[in-house]
N, CA, C and O of each residue as an XYZ file, in Angstrom:
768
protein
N       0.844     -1.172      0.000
C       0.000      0.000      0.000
C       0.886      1.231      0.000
O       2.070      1.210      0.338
N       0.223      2.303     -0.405
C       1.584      3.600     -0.956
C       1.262      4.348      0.532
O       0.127      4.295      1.007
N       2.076      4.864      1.037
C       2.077      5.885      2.125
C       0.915      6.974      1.867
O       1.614      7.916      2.239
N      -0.294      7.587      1.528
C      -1.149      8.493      1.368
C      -2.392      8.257      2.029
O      -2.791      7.117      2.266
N      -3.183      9.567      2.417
C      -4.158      9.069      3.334
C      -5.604      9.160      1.890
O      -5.418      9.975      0.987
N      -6.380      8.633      1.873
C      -7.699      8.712      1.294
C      -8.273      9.095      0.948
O      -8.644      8.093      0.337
N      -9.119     10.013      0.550
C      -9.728     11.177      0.148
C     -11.369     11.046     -0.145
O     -11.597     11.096     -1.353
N     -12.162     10.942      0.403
C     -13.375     10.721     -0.012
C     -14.313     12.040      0.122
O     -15.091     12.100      1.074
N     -14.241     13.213     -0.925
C     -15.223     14.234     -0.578
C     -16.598     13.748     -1.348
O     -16.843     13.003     -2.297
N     -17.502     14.708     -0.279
C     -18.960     14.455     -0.645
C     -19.388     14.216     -2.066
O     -20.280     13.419     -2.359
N     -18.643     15.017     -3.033
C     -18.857     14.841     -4.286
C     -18.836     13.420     -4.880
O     -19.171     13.579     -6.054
N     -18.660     12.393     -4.709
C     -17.484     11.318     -5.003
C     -18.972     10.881     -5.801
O     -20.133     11.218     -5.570
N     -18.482     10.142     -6.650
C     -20.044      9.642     -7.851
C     -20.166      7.914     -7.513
O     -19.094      7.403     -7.839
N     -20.864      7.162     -7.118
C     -21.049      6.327     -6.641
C     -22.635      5.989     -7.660
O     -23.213      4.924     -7.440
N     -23.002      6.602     -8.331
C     -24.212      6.836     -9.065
C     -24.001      5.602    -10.131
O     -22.987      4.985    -10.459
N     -25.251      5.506    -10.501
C     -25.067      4.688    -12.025
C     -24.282      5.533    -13.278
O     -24.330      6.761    -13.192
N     -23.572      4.948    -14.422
C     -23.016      5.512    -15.180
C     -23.801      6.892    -15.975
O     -23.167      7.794    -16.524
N     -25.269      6.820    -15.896
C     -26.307      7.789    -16.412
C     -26.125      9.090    -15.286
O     -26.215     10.272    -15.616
N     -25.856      8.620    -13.925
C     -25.735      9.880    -13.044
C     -24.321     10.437    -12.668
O     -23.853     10.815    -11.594
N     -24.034     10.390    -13.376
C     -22.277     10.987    -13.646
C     -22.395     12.703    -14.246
O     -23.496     13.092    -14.634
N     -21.539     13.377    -14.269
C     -21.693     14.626    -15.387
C     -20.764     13.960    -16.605
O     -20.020     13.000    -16.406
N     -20.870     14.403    -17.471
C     -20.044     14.930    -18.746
C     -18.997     15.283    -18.406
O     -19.152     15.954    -17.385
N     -17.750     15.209    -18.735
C     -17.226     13.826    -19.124
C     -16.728     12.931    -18.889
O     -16.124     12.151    -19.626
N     -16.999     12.900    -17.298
C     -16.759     11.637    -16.502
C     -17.315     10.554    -16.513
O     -16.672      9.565    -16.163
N     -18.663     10.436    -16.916
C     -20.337      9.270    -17.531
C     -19.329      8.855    -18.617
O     -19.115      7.677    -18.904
N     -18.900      9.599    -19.030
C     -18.179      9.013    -20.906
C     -16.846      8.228    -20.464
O     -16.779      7.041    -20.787
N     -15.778      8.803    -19.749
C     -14.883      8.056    -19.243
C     -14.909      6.914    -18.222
O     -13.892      6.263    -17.983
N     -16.052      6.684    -17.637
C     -16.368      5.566    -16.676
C     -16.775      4.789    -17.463
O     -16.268      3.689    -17.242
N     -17.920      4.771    -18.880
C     -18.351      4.141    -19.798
C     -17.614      3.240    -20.397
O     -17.713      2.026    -20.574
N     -16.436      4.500    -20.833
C     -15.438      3.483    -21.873
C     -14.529      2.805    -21.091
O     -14.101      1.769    -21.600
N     -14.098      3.104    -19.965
C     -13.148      2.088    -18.933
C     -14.102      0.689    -18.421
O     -13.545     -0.362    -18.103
N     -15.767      0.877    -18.396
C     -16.711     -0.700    -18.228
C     -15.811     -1.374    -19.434
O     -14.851     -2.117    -19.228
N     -16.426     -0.873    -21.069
C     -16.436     -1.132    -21.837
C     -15.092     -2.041    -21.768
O     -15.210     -3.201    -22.162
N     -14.141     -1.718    -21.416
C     -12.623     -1.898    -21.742
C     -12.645     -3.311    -20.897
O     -11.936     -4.305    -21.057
N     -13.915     -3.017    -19.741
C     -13.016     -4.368    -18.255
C     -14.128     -5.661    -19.183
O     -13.740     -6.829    -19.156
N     -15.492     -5.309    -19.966
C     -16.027     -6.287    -20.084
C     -15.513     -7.283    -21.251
O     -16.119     -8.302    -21.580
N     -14.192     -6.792    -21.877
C     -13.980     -8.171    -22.804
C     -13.816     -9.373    -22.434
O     -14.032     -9.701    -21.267
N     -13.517    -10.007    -23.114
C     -13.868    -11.611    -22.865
C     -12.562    -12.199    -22.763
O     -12.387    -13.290    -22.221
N     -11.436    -11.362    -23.378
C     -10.402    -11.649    -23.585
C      -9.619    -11.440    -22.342
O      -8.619    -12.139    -22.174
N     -10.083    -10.221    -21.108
C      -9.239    -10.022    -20.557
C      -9.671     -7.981    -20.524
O     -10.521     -7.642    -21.348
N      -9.083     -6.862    -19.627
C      -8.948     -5.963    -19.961
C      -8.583     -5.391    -21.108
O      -8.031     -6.245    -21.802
N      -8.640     -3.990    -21.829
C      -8.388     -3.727    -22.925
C      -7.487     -2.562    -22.434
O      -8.062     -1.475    -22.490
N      -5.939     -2.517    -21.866
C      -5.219     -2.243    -21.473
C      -4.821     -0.760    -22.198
O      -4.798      0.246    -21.489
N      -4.462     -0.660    -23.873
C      -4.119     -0.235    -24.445
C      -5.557      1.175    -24.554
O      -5.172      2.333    -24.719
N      -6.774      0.953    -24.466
C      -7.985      1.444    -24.584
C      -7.887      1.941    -23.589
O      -7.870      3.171    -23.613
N      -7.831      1.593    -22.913
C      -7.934      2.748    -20.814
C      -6.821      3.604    -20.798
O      -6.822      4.568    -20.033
N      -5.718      3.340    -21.664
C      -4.577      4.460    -21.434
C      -5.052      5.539    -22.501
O      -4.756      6.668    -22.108
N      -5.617      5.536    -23.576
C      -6.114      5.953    -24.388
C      -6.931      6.883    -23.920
O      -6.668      8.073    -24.097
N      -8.408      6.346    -23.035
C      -9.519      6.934    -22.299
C      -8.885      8.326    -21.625
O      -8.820      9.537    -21.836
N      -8.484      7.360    -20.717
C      -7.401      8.376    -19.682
C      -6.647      9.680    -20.495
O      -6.789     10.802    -20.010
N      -6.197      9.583    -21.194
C      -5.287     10.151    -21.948
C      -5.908     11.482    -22.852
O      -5.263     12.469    -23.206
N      -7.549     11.163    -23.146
C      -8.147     12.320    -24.083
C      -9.126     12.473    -22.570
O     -10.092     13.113    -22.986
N      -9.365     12.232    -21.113
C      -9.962     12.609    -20.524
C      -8.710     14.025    -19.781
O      -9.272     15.084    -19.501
N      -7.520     13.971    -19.581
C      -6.217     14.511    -19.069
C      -6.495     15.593    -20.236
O      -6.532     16.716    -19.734
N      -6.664     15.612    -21.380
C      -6.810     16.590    -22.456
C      -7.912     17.404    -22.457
O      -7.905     17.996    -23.535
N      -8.885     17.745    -21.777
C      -9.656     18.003    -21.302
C      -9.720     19.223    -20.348
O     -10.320     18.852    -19.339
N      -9.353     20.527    -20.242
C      -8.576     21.587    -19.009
C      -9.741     21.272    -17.531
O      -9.509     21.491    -16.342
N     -10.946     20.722    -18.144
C     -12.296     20.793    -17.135
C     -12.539     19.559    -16.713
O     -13.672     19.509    -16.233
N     -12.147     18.838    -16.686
C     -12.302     17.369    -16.681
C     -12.508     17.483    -15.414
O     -13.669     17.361    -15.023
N     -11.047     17.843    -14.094
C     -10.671     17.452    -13.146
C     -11.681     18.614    -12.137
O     -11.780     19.640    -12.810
N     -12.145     18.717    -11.309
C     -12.482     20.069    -10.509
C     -11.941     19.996     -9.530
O     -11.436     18.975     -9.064
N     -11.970     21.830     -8.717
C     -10.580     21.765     -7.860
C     -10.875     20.984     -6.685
O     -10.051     21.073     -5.775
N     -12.022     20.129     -6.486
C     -12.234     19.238     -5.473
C     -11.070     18.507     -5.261
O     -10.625     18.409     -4.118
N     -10.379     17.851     -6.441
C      -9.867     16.943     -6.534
C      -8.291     17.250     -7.316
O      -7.542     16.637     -8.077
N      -8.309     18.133     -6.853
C      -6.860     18.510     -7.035
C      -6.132     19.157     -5.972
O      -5.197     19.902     -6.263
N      -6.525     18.914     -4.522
C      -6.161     19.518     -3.522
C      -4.949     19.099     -3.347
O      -4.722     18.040     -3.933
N      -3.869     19.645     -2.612
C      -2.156     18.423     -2.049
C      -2.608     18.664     -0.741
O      -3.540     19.351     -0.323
N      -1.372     17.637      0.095
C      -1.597     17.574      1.265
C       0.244     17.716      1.383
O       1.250     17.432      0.733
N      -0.152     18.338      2.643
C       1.560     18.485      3.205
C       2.479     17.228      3.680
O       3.709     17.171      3.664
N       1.817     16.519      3.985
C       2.748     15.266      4.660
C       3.333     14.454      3.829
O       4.461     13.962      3.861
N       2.117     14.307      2.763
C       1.913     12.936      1.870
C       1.023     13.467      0.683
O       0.168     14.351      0.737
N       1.604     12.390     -0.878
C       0.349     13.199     -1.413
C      -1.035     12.566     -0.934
O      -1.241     11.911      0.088
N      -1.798     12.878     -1.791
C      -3.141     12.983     -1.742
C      -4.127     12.129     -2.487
O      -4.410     12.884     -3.417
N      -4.545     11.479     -2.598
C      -5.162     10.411     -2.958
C      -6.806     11.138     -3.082
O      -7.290     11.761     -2.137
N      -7.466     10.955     -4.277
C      -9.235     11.652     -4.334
C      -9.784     10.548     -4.827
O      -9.223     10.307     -5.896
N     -10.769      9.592     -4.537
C     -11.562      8.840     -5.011
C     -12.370      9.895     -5.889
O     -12.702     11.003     -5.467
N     -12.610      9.470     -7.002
C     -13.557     10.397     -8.337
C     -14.778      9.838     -8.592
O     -15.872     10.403     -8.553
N     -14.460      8.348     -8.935
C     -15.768      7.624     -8.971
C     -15.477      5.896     -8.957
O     -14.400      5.400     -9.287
N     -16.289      5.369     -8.651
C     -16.323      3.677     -8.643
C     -16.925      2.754     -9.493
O     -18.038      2.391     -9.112
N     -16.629      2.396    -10.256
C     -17.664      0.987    -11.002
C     -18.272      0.356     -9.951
O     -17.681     -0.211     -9.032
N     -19.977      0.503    -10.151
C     -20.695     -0.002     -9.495
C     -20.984     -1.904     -9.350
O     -21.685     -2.564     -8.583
N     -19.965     -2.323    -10.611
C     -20.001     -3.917    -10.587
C     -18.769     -4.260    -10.055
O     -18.160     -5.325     -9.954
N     -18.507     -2.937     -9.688
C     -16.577     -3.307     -9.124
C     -15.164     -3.380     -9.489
O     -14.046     -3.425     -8.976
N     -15.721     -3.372    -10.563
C     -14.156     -3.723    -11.820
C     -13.236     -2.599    -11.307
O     -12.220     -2.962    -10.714
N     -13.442     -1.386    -11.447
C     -12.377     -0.470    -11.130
C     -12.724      0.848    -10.491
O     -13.919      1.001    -10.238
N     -11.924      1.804    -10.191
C     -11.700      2.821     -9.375
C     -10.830      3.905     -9.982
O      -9.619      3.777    -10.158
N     -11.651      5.154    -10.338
C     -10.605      6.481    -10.582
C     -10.458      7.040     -9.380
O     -11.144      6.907     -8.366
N      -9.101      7.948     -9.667
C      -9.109      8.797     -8.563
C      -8.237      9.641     -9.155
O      -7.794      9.397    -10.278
N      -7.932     10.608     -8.538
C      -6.726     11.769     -8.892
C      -5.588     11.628     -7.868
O      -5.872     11.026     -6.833
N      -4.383     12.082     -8.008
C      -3.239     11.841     -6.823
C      -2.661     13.384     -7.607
O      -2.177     13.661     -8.704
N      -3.019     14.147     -6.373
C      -2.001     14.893     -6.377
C      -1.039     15.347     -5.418
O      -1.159     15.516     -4.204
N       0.431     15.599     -6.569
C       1.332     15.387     -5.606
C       2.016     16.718     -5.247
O       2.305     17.454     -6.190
N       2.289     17.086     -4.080
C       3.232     18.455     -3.455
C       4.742     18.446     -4.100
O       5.247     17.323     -4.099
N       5.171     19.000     -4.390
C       6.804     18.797     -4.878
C       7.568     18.166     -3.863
O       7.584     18.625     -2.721
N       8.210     17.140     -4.191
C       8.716     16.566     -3.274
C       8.630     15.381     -2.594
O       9.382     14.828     -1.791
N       7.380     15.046     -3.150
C       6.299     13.652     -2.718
C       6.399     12.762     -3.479
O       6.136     13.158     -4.614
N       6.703     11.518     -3.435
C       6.963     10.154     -4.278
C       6.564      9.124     -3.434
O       6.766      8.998     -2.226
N       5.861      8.266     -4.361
C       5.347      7.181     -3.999
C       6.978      5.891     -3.609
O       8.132      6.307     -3.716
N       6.774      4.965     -3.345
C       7.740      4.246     -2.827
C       7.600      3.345     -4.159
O       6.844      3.555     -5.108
N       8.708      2.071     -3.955
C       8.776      1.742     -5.848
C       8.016     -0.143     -5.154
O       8.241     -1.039     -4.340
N       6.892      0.368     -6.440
C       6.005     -0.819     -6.123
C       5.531     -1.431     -7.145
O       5.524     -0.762     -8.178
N       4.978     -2.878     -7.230
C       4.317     -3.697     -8.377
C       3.144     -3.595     -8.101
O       2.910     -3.168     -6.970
N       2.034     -3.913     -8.938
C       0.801     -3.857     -8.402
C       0.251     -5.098     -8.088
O       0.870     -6.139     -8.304
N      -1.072     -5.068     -7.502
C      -1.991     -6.498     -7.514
C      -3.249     -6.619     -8.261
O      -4.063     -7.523     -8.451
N      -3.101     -5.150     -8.686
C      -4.526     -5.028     -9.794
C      -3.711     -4.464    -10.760
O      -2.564     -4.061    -10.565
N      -4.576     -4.431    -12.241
C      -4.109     -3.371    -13.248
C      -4.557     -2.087    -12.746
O      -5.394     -1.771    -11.900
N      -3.515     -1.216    -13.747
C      -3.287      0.657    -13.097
C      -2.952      1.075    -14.703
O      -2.241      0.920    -15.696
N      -3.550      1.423    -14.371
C      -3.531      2.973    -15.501
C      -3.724      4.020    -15.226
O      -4.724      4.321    -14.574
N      -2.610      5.138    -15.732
C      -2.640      6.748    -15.654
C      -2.256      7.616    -16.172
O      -1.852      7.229    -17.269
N      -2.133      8.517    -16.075
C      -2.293     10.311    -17.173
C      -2.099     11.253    -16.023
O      -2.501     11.287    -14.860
N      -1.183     12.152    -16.925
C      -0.324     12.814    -16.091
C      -1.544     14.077    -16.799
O      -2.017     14.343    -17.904
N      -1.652     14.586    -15.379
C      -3.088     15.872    -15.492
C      -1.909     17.304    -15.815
O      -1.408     17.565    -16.909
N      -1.737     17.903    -14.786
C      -0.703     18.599    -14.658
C       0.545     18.899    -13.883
O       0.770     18.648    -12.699
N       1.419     19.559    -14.888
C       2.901     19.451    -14.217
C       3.580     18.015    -14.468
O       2.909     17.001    -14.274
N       4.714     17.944    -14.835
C       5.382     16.656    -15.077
C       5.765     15.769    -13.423
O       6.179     16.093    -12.310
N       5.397     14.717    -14.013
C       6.339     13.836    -12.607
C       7.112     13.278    -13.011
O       7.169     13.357    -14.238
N       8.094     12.458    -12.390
C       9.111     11.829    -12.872
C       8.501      9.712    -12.656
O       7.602      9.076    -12.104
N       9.370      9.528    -13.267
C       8.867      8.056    -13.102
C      10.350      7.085    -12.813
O      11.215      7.218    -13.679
N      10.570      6.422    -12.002
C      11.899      5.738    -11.839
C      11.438      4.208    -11.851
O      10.911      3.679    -10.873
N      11.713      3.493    -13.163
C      11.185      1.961    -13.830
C      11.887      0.928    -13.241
O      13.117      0.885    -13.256
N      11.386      0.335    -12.873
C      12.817     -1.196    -12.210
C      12.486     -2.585    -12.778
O      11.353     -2.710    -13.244
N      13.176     -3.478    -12.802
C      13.549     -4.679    -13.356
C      13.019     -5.466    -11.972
O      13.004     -4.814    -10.928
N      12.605     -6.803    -11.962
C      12.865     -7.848    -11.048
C      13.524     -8.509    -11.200
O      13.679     -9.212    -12.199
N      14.297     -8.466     -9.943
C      15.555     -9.406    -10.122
C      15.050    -10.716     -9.055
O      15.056    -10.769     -7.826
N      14.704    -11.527     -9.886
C      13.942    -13.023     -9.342
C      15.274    -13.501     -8.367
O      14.872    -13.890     -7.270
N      16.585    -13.554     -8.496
C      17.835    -14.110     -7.686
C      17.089    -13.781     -6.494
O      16.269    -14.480     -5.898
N      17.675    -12.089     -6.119
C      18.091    -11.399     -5.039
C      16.485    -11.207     -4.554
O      16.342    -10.722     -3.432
N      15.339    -11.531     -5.267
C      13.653    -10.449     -5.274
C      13.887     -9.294     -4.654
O      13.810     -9.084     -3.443
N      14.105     -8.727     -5.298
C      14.382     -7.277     -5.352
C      13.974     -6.430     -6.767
O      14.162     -6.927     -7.877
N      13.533     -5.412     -6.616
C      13.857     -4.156     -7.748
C      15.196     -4.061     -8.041
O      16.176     -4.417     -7.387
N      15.094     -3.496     -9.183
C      16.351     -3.152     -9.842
C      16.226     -2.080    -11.010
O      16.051     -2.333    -12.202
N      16.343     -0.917    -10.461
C      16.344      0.229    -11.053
C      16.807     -0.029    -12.395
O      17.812     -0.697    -12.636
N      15.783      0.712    -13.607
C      16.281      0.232    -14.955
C      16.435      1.859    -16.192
O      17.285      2.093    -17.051
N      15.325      2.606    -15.791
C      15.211      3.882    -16.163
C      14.566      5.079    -15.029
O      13.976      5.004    -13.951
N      14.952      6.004    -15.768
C      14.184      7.073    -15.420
C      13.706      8.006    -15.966
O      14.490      8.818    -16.458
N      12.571      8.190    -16.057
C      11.847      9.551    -17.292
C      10.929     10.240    -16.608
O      10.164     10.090    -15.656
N      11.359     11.318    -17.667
C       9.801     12.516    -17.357
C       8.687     12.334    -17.871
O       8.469     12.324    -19.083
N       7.784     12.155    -16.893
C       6.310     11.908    -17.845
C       5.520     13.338    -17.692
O       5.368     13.931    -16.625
N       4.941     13.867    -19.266
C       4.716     15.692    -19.109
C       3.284     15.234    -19.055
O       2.920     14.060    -18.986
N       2.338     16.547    -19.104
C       1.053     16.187    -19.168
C       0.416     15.817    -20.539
O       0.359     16.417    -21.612
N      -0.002     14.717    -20.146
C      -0.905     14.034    -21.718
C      -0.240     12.545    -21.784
O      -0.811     11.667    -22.432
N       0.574     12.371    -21.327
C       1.434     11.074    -21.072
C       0.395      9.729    -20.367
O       0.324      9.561    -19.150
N      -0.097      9.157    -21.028
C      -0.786      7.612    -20.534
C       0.179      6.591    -20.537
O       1.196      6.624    -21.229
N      -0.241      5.362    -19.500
C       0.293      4.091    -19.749
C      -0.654      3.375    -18.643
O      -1.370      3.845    -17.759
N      -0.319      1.823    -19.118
C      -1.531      0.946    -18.420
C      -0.515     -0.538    -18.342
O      -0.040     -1.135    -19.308
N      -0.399     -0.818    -17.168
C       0.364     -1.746    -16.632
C      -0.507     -2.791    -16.166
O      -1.538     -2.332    -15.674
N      -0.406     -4.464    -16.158
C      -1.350     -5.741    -15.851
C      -0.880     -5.920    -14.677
O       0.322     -5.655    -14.664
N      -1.358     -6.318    -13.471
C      -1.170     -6.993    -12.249
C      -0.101     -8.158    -11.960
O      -0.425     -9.317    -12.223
N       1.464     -7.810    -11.298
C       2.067     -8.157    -11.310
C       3.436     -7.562    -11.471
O       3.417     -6.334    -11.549
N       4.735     -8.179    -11.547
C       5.861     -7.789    -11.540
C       6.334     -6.849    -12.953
O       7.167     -5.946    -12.881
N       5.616     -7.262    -14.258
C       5.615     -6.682    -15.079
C       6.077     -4.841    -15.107
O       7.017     -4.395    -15.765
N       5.277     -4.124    -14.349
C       5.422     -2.558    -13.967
C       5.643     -2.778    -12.999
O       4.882     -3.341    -12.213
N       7.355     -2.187    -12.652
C       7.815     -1.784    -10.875
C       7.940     -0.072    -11.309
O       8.475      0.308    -12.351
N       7.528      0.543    -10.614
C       7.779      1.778    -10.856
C       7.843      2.549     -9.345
O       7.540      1.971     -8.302
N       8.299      3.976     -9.419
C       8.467      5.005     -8.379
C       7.955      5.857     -9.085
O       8.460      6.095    -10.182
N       6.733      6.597     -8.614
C       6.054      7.929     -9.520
C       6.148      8.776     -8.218
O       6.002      8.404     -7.053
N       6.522     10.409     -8.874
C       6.499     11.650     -8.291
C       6.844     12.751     -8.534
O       7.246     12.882     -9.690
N       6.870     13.877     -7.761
C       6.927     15.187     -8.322
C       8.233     15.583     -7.592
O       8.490     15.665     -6.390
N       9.083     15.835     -8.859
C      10.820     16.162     -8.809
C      10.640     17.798     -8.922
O      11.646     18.474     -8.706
N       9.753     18.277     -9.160
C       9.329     19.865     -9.845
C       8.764     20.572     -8.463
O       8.464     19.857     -7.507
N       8.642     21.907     -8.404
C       8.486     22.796     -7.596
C       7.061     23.295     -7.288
O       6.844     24.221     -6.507
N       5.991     22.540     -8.033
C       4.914     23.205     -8.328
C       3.819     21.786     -7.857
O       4.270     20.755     -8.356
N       2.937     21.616     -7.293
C       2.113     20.390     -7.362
C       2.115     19.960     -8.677
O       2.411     20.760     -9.564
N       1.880     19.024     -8.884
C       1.386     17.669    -10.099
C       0.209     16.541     -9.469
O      -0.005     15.763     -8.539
N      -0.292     17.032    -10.581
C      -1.548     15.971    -10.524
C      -1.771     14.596    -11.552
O      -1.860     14.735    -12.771
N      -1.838     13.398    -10.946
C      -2.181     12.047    -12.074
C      -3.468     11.918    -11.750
O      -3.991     12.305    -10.704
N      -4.239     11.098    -13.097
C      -5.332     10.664    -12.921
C      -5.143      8.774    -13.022
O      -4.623      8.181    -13.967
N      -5.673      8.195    -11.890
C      -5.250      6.757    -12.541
C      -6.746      5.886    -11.752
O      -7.335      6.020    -10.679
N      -6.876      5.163    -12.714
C      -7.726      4.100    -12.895
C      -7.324      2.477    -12.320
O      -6.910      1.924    -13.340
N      -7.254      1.482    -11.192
C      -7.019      0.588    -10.809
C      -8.319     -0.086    -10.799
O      -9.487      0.293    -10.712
N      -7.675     -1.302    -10.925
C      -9.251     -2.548    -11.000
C      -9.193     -3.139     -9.827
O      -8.520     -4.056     -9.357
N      -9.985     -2.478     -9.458
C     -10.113     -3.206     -7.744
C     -11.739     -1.920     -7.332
O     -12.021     -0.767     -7.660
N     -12.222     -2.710     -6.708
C     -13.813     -1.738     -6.474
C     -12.808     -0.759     -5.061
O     -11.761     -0.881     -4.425
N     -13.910      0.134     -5.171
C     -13.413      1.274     -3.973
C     -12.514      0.558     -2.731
O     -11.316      0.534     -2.448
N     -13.655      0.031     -2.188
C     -13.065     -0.545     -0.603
C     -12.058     -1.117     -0.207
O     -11.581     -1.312      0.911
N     -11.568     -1.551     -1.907
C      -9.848     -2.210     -1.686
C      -8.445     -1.432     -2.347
O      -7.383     -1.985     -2.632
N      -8.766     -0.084     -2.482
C      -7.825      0.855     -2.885
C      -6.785      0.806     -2.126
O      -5.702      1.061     -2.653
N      -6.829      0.485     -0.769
C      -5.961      0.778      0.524
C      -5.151     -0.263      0.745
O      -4.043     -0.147      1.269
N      -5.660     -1.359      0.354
C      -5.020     -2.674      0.192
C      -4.661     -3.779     -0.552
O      -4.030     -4.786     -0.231
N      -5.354     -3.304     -2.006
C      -5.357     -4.315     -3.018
C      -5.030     -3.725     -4.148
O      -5.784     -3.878     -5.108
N      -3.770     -2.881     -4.291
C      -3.389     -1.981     -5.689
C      -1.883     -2.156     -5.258
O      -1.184     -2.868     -5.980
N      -1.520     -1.779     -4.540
C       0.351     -1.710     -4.855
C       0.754     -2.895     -3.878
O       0.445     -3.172     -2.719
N       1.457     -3.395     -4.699
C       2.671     -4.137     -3.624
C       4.588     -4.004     -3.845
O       5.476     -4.324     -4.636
N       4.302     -3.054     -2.065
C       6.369     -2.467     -1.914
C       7.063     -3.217     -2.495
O       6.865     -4.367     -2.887
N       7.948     -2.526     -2.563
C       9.034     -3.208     -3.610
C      10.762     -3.151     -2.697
O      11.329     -2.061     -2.777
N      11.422     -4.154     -1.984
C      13.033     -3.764     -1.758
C      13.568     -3.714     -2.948
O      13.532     -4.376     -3.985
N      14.154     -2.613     -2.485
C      15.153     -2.085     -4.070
C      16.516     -2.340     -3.879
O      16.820     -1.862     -2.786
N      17.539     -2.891     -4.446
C      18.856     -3.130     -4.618
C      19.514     -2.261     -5.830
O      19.007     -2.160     -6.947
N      20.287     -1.875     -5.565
C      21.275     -2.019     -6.951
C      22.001     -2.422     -7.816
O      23.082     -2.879     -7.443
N      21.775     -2.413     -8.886
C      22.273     -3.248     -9.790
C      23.592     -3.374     -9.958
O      24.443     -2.525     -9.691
N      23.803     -4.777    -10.542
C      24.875     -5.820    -10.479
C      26.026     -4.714    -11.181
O      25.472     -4.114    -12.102
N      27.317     -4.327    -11.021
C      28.050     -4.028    -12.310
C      29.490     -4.821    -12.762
O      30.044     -4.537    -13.824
């Protein structure tokens, strides 16, 4: 679980997909759409979603773009009412980084505003450990959508002076945000 406390304001849409506003009804729509294939999630489609919802200057309201001083900030936005998944916004204070973790659900996200940085790691099955592999700037408009598991180890945060905000989507219904999306990662350094 990432160090951040919760965020549940009154606003939070818990409604059927019809009682949503514009264009959040449309982005909850197409993220069902994406969890009901048959095949599996449509991974590539939710980074997509995400990605023209971040394009959007109105999308986000300042409900949900608040920081918090300690830690960032975590906003539940809305929930799939059959459970499949969970938006929320994370925004982060300069200075604030998540710890470097794999997930237990799929995650997908879009960088709203302000760049964060992203630090990528390898599993090293020997030692089980991370193993730092890159590091990049992700600017705003930047999507990606990672499957449950070792596949995505990452460290996301704000290296910049200004808050940054992500929008990300995990498949896990509300009540297990806190416990059923990241799993810590010990990090080593790599072999030379």
């Amino acid at each position: 679980m990432l160090q951040a406390r919760l965020s549940t304001p009154a606003a939070v849409h818990e409604r059927g997909i019809a009682g949503l506003t514009y264009p959040l009804g449309l982005l909850m729509a197409e993220i069902g759409t994406c969890c009901d294939r048959s095949g599996g999630v449509d991974g590539a489609r939710i980074a997509a979603a995400l990605q023209a919802a971040v394009a959007d200057p109105g999308f986000l309201p300042a409900e949900f773009r608040t920081p918090r001083a300690k830690c960032y900030a975590r906003h539940t936005i809305a929930s799939d009412l059959a459970g499949r998944f969970t938006l929320l916004s994370i925004v982060w204070a300069p200075g604030q980084f998540s710890p470097a973790h794999a997930h237990d659900a799929w995650c997908a996200h879009a960088v709203v505003d302000n760049a964060l940085t992203e630090t990528l790691f390898d599993f090293d099955a020997t030692r089980h450990k991370a193993i730092p592999s890159a590091v990049s700037v992700r600017e705003p408009g930047y999507a990606c959508f990672a499957p449950a598991g070792l596949e995505q180890i990452h460290r996301l945060g704000n290296a910049g002076d200004v808050p940054a905000i992500s929008l990300h989507a995990y498949g896990v219904e509300s009540s297990r945000i806190g416990t059923h999306v990241n799993r810590l990662m010990d990090v080593a350094e790599r072999d030379k």
